[in-house]
C-alpha positions in Angstrom: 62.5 156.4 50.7 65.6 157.7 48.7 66.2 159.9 51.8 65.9 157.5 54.5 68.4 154.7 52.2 70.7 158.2 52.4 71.0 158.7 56.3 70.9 154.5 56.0 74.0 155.0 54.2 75.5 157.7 56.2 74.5 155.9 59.8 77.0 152.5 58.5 79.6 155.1 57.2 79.9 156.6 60.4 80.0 153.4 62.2 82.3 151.5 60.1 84.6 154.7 60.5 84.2 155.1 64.0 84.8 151.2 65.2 88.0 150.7 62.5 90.8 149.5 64.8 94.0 148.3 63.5 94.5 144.5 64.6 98.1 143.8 66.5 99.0 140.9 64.9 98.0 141.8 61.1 98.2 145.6 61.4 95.3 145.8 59.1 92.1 147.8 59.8 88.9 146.0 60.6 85.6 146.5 62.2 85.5 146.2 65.8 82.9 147.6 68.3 84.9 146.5 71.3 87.2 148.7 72.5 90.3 147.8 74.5 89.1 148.9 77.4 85.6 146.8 77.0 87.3 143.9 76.3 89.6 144.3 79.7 86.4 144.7 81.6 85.0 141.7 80.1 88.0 139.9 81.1 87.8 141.2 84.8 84.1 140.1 85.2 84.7 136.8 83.6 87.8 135.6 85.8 85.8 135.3 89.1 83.2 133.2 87.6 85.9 131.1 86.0 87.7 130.4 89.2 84.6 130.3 91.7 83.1 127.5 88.9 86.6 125.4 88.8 88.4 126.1 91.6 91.6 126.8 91.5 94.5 124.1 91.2 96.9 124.7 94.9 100.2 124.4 93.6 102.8 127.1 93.9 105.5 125.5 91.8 103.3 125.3 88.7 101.5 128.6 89.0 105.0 129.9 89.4 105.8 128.1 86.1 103.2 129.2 84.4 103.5 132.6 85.3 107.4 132.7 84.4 107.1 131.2 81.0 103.3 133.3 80.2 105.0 136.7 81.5 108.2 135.9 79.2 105.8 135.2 76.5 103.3 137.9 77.0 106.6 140.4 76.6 107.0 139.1 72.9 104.1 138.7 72.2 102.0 141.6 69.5 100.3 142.9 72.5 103.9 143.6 75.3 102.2 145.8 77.5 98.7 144.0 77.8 98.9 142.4 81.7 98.2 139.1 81.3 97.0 136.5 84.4 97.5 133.0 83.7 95.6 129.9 85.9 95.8 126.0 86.3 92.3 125.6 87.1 91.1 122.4 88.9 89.4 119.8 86.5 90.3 117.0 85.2 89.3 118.1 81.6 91.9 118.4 78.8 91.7 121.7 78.1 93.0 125.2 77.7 91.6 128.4 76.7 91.6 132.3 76.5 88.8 134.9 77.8 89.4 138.6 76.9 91.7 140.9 78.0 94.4 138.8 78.6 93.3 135.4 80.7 94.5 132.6 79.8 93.4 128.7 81.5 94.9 125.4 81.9 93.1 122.5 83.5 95.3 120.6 85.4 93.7 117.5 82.9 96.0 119.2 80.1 98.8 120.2 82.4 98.8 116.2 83.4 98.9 115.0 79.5 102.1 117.0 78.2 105.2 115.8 78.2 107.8 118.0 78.0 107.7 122.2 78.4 107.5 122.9 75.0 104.4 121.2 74.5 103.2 123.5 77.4 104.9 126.5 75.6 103.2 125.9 72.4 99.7 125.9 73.2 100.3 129.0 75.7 101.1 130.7 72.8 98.2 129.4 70.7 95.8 130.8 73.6 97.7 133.9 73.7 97.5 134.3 70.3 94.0 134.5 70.7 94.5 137.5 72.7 96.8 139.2 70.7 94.9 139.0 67.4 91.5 140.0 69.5 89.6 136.9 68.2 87.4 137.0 71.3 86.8 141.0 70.7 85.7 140.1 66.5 83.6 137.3 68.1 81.7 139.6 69.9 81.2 142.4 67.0 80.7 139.4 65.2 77.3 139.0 67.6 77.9 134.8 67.8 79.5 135.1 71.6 77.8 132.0 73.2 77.0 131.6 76.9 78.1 127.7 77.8 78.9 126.4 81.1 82.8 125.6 81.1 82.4 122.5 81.7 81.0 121.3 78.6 77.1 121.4 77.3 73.8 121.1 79.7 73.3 117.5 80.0 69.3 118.0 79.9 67.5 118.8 76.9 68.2 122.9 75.8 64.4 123.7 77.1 65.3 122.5 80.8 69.3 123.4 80.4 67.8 127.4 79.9 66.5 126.8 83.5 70.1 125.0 83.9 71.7 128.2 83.1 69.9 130.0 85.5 70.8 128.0 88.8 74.6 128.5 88.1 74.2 131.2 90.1 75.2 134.1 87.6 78.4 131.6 87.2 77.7 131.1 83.1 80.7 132.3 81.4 81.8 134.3 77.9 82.9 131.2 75.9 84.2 131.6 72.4 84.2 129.3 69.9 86.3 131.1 67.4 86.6 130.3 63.3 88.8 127.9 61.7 90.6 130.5 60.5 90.7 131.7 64.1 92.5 128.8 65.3 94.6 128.1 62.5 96.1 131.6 63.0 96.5 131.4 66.7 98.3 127.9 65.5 100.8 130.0 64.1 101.1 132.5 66.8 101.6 129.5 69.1 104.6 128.5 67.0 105.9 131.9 66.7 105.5 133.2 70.7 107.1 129.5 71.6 110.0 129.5 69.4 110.8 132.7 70.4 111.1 132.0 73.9 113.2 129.3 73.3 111.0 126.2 72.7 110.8 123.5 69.8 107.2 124.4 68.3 107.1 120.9 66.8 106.9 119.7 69.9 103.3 121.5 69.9 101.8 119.5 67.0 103.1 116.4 68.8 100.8 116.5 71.6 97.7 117.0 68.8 98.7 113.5 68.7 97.7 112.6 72.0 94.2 114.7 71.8 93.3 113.0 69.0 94.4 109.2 70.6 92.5 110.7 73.8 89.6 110.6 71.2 89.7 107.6 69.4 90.6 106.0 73.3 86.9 107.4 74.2 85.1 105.8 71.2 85.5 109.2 69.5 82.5 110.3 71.7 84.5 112.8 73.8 86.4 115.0 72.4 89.1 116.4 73.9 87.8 119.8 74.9 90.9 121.9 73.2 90.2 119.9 69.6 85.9 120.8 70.1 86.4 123.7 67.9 89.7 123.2 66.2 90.6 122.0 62.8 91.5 118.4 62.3 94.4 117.8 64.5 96.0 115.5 61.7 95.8 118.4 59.2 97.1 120.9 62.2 99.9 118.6 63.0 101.1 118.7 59.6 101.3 122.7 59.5 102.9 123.7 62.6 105.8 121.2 61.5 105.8 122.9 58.7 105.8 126.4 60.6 108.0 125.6 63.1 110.7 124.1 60.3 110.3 127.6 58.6 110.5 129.5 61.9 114.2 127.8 62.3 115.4 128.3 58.4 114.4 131.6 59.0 116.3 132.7 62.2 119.4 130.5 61.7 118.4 127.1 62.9 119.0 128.2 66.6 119.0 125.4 69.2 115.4 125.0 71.1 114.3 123.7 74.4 112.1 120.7 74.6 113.0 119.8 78.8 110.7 116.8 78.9 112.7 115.8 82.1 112.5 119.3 83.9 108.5 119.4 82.9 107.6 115.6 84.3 109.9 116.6 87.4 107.6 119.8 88.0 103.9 117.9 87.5 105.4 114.8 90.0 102.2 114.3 92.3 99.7 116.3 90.5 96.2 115.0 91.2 95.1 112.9 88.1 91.7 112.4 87.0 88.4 113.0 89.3 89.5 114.3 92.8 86.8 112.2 95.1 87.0 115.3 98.3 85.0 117.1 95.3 82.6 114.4 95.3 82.2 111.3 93.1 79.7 108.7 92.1 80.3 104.8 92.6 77.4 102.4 92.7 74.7 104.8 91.7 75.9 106.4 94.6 77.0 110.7 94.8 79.1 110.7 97.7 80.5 114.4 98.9 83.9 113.6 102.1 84.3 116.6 102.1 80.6 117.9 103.0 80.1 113.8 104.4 76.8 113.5 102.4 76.0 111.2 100.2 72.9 110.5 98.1 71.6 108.6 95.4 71.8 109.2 91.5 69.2 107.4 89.5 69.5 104.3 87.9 70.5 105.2 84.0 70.5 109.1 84.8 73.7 110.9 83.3 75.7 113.4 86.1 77.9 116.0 85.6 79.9 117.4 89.0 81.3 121.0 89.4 82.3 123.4 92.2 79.5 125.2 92.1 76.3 121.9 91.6 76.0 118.4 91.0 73.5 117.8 87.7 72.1 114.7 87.1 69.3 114.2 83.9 67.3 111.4 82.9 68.7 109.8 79.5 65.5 111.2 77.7 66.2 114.6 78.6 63.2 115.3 80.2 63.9 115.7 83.8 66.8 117.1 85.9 68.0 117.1 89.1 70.5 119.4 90.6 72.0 119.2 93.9 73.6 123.7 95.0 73.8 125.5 98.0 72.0 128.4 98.9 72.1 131.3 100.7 70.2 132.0 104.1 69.8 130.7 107.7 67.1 128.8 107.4 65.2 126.6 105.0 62.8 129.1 104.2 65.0 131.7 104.1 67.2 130.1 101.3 64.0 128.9 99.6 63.2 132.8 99.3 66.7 133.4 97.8 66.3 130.7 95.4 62.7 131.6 94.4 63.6 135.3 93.1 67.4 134.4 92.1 65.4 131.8 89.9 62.2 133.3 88.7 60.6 130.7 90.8 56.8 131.3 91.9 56.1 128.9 94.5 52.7 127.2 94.7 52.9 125.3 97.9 55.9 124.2 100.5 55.9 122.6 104.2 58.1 122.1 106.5 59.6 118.4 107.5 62.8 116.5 108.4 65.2 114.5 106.3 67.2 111.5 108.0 67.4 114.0 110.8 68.3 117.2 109.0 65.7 120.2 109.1 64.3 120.7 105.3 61.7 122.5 103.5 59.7 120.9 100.7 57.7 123.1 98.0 56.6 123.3 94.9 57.0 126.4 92.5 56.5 127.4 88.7 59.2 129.5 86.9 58.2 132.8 85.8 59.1 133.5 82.2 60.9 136.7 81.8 58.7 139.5 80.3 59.4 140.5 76.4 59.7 143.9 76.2 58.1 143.9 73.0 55.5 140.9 73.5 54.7 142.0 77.2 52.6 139.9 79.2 51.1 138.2 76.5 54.9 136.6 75.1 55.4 136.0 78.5 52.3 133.5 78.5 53.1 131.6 75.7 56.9 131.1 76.4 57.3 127.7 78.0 57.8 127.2 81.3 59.2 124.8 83.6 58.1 123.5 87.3 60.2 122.5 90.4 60.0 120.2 92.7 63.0 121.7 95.4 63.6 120.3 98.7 66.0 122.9 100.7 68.1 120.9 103.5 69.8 122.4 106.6 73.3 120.6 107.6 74.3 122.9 110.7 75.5 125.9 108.5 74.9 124.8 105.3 71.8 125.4 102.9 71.4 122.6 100.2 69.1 122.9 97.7 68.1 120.0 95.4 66.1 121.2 92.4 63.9 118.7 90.7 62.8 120.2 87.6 60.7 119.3 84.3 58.4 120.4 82.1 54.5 120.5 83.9 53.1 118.4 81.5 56.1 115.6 82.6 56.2 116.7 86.2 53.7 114.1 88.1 56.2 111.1 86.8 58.9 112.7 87.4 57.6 114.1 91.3 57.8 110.6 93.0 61.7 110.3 91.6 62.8 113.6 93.0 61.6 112.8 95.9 63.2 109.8 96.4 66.0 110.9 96.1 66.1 113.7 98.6 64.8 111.6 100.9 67.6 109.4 100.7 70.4 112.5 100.9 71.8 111.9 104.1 75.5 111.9 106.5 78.3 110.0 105.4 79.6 108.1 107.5 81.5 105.3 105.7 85.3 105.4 106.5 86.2 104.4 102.9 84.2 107.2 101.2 85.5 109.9 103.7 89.2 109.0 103.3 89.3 108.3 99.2 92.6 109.7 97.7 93.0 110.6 94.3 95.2 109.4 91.8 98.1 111.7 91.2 101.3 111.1 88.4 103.9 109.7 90.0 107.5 109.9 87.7 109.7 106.8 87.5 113.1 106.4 86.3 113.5 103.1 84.5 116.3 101.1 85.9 116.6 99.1 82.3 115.8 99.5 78.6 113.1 98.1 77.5 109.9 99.0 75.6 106.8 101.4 77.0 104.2 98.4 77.5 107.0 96.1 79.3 108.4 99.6 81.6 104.6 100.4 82.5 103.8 96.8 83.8 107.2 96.7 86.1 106.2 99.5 87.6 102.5 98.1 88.0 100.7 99.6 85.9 97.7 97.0 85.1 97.3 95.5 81.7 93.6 97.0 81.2 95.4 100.7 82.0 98.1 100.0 79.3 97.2 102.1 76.6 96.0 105.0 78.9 98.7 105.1 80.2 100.7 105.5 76.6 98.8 108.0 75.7 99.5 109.9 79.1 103.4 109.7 78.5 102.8 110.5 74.7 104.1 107.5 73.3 103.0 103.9 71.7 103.4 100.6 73.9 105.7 99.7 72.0 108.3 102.2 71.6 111.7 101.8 73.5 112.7 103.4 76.3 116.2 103.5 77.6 117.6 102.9 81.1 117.4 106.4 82.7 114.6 107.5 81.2 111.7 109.3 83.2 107.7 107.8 82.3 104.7 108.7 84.0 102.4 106.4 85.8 99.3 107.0 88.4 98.8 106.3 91.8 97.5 106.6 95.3 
């Protein structure tokens, strides 16, 4: 025993010694496994999936933005020669984050809710600061990386969102939900890489003031995204005042950039909120202009629409239903593809038609991957999950919509999946295939006056009020001169 505690002993020696790096930011020594070069390549397999889940924002003048002010910032940042690639990503989320070796996100949802660039400036460096003090690279010696979707939580129960996981189609992403002490150091980064590059930090704890009025707007149910894992954004607006007051004692009190009218000229038009040519649900209705399909979501049944699937669950979180496409030229032939991309042993299937469209019906079972420990018999007892998927041919296009629940729940649920892929058929109405989204649109006010009295001369609607406060980053009452630039949506 006393020699096997000795090579024990010696075995954590050598790997403490051997996986010692010295942090950039701190230039201490800690533990980390992950070398540089791992944590680039975790970056390079992450960024596809990122990009093929949300899509891609299409607009040149902000990427160039971005790309200016992140390539400026990168260059003082603790990590200069680390090549950094910065994204507005297409959702209407508010929310920004960092995956390893040097990626850093912004949905156009948070690009749409700041005000000015140094707002912009300040939480680039907070995400870059993730980077630069390798929180993602300790998360992952750490062992408490967690695969999420990036869209937010399954919205099944966790047995059927496993199977979830599964039919993104290998699109499940590194996600890191770093410490307190994490964030509250990449706080400080934030203010430090901001400032500078020439921009008012302050300015950065300011907009934690709208996220957290974002909250309380939602019933404090939905939480903005970017404040999910961060500390109290009272408490964090509080320090980086403090920080960014220190930063300027300390270098002279030079004279910072907070362009609020440069910034609301660049995000003029930006698409705000849902984008319907992605799809959207009204009336219990999903309707796709894009693909012209529509079909029906199920009375009470939550949804959840991405790039890649449309989920919908029953409130009890026993059944879900998810609308994909799938490979192949013909029914069967994508069923195939979905059956071993799945784990899926089918148990019966027939052919049939679907409001003219060529379809496949069958059932199938998943198959419970294999512990290597366990064997056959873990396999037996894991729990499994059967399928109800109906695979539908539009020209081209393979859809596949994937009823699934437990076995012992699957003959209620059956007659409900079915219904509703019997219903999935073209779209023809006019008003679904030409919906436009909302986008900002920038005014100049011709008079002073306060926000509530500026919003409703330029039409803004008395229900959409504080919404849109809370866009511009202000209260309803606060005055606005003549001259001044405010945000408001529409068509």
């Amino acid at each position: 025993m006393k020699t096997r505690l000795i090579q024990a002993v010696g075995t954590a020696a050598v790997l403490l010694f051997t996986g010692c790096a010295t942090n950039p930011v701190t230039g201490k020594k800690e533990v980390m496994l992950v070398s540089e070069g791992q944590e680039l390549a975790m970056g390079q397999q992450s960024d596809p999936a990122v990009t093929a889940q949300m899509g891609l924002y299409p607009d040149k003048k902000i990427q160039a933005f971005i790309n200016e002010k992140g390539k400026k910032m990168g260059a003082v940042s603790h990590r200069p020669t680390l090549e950094y690639q910065f994204r507005v990503v297409d959702s209407p989320v508010i929310n920004a984050f960092a995956i390893p070796g040097g990626y850093v996100y912004f949905t156009r949802g948070i690009m749409a809710h700041f005000n000015n660039e140094a707002q912009f400036a300040g939480v680039l460096g907070h995400e870059i600061g993730h980077i630069t003090a390798r929180h993602s690279a300790k998360q992952q010696t750490n062992s408490i990386i967690g695969q999420v979707g990036l869209m937010g939580a399954m919205i099944a129960s966790p047995r059927l969102a496993q199977f979830g996981d599964q039919a993104m189609q290998g699109m499940q992403l590194l996600f890191l939900k770093f410490s307190r002490d994490d964030e509250s150091q990449a706080d400080g980064l934030g203010v430090q890489y901001s400032s500078k590059i020439g921009y008012d930090a302050s300015q950065m704890a300011d907009f934690f003031q709208t996220l957290a009025r974002e909250q309380e707007a939602k019933g404090g149910s939905a939480v903005p995204d970017f404040l999910s894992t961060h500390p109290n954004p009272a408490d964090r607006y509080t320090i980086v005042h403090q920080l960014a007051d220190e930063w300027k004692q300390q270098n002279g009190n030079p004279k910072l950039a907070i362009n609020r009218d440069q910034y609301l000229r660049l995000i003029d038009g930006m698409v705000y909120g849902e984008d319907p040519k992605q799809g959207f649900v009204e009336n219990s209705t999903f309707y796709h202009p894009e693909l012209k399909f529509q079909m029906p979501v199920p009375t009470g049944w939550k949804h959840q629409n991405t790039p890649q699937q449309f989920q919908m669950a029953d409130p009890a979180g026993k059944a879900l239903l998810m609308l994909m496409t799938a490979p192949g030229a013909t029914p069967e032939e994508a069923a195939q593809a979905l059956a071993k991309q799945l784990g899926l042993q089918p148990t019966e299937s027939r052919q049939t038609t679907i409001n003219g469209f060529p379809a496949l019906v069958f059932v199938a079972d998943q198959v419970p991957p294999q512990d290597q420990q366990g064997g056959q018999q873990a396999a037996q007892q894991a729990p499994g999950v059967r399928v109800l998927g109906h695979v539908i041919q539009d020209g081209k296009n393979m859809y596949a919509l994937l009823g699934v629940s437990a076995p012992a729940d699957f003959p209620s649920y059956a007659p409900q999946f079915s219904s509703v892929a019997e219903a999935f058929r073209r779209l023809t109405d006019p008003d679904k295939l030409n919906r436009q989204p909302e986008r900002i649109r920038v005014k100049k006010l011709a008079l002073r006056s306060n926000l509530s009295q500026a919003l409703t001369s330029n039409g803004v609607p008395e229900k959409r009020l504080e919404e849109m406060a809370i866009l511009n980053g202000m209260q309803l009452n606060e005055q606005v001169n003549a001259g001044s630039l405010i945000k408001v949506v529409g068509k």
